[in-house]
C-alpha positions, 0 to 999 in steps of 0.5 A: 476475525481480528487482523495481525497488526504492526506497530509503526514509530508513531505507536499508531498501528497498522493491520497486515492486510489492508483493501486495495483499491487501484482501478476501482471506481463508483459502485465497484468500489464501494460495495467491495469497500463495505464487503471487506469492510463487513468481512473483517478489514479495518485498512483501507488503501486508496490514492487521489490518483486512482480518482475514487476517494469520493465513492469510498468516503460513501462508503466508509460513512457507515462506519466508525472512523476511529476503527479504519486506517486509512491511506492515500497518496499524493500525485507527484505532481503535487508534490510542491509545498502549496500543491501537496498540502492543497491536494491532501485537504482535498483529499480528505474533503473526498474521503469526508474525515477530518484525517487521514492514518497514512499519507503517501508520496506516491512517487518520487518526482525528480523535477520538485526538491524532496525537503520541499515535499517533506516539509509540506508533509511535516506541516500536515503532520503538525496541523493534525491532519495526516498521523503518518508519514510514508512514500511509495515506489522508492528505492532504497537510495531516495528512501534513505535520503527521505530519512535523512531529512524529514522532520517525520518518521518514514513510516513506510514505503509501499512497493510493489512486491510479489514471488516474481518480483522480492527486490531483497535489496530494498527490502533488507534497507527497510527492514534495517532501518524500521520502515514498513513494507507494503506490498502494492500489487502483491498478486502481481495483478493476479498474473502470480496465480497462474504460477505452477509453484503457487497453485501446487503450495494452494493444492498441498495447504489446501488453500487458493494461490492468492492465499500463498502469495500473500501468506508468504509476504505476511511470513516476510514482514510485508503488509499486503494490499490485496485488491478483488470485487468478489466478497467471495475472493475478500473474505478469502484474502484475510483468511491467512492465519491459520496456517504457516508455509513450511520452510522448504515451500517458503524456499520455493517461493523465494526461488520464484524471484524473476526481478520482473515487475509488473507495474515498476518499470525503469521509464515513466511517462511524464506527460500522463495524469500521474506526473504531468511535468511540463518541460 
């Protein structure tokens, strides 16, 4: 199966579905890695903060590099200029490429200066080892002062993004200024399956809710990071082009919005592994 790709300002381009890994470790990981790989994907999303990148370079050894694109993240408590470019190199050492497709500011860290971090990334970028620039969890107002300054393209911003939660908002500023939208959590950490609409759409296009949840991103220009253990539950992930949600659905679908995230709350614990800023 050949995946739908979107071309980002670099020229490179990125696959419409991509695997989630959040909260996969060891073996977990890798054999959902090489079952999504072996089913068809060729996008690979992970993070230092989700602390498999090594199992995962385990399993992509098997494969031809030049074929996957790649994705991880920086801690924002990396994010000062030494920090962050230690904490890719390291990254990439875990993973055992020579560089990555994507490299994401996980989240903004209001304690570092934003150029300070964007230059570290522009420096990763010249030496070859990151092709892409992008950030993840940022509003609209951070995404545009990221643009304003960066000596990169903003290349994406992943978010999360799901029927019950459409930030229209933030998504209209991405798409007015040509940034990709990946969509963390586009499942809602499978809470949207339970939703009465999804499953009534899955019944009627004979397809399962996960399937309408992320065809309905994908007809809304948003590149989906679906996570599952099941080969079962990853082969299914893919298989979403083959039919298209009629306008009359897809309005129900948009009528879901609930402004309710499941993991983008306002408040952050800066003391936990993620931001770790001491006072």
């Amino acid at each position: 199966m050949t995946i739908p790709e979107v071309t980002l300002p670099s020229g490179d381009k990125i696959p419409t579905v991509g695997k989630g890994t959040w909260n996969l470790d060891n073996e977990t990981v890798q054999s959902s890695v090489q079952a999504a790989l072996n089913a068809g994907y060729t996008h690979v999303d992970t993070a230092e903060g989700y602390g498999n990148e090594a199992a995962i370079g385990e399993a992509l050894a098997e494969y031809e590099r030049d074929e996957i694109f790649l994705t991880s993240k920086v801690l924002p408590k990396h994010l000062s200029y030494n920090s962050l470019v230690e904490a890719c190199e390291q990254s990439l050492e875990r993973l055992g490429t020579d560089y990555l497709d994507l490299y994401l500011i996980h989240w903004p860290n209001p304690a570092v200066s934003l150029r300070e971090s964007l230059d570290a990334m522009a420096t990763l970028h010249d030496r070859g080892l990151i092709r892409n620039v992008g950030v993840s969890n940022f509003s609209a107002y951070q995404l545009s002062c990221a643009q304003h300054i960066s000596d990169v393209p903003i290349a994406v911003n992943q978010i999360e993004f799901h029927p019950w939660f459409q930030r229209p908002d933030l998504v209209d500023y991405c798409s007015k200024t040509d940034t990709v939208i990946e969509a963390a959590a586009p499942l809602a950490r499978t809470e949207i399956l339970g939703d009465s609409t999804v499953q009534e759409l899955a019944d009627k296009y004979e397809k399962n809710p996960a399937q309408i949840a992320l065809r309905w991103a994908i007809e809304n220009e948003v590149v989906v990071l679906p996570k599952s253990t099941s080969p079962e539950h990853i082969e299914q992930n893919i298989e979403l082009f083959d039919f298209r949600i009629d306008d009359a659905d897809r309005d129900l679908l948009d009528d879901l919005d609930r402004d309710q995230p499941v993991y983008d709350t306002p408040a952050k614990d800066w003391t936990g592994h993620t931001y770790g800023i001491p006072k």
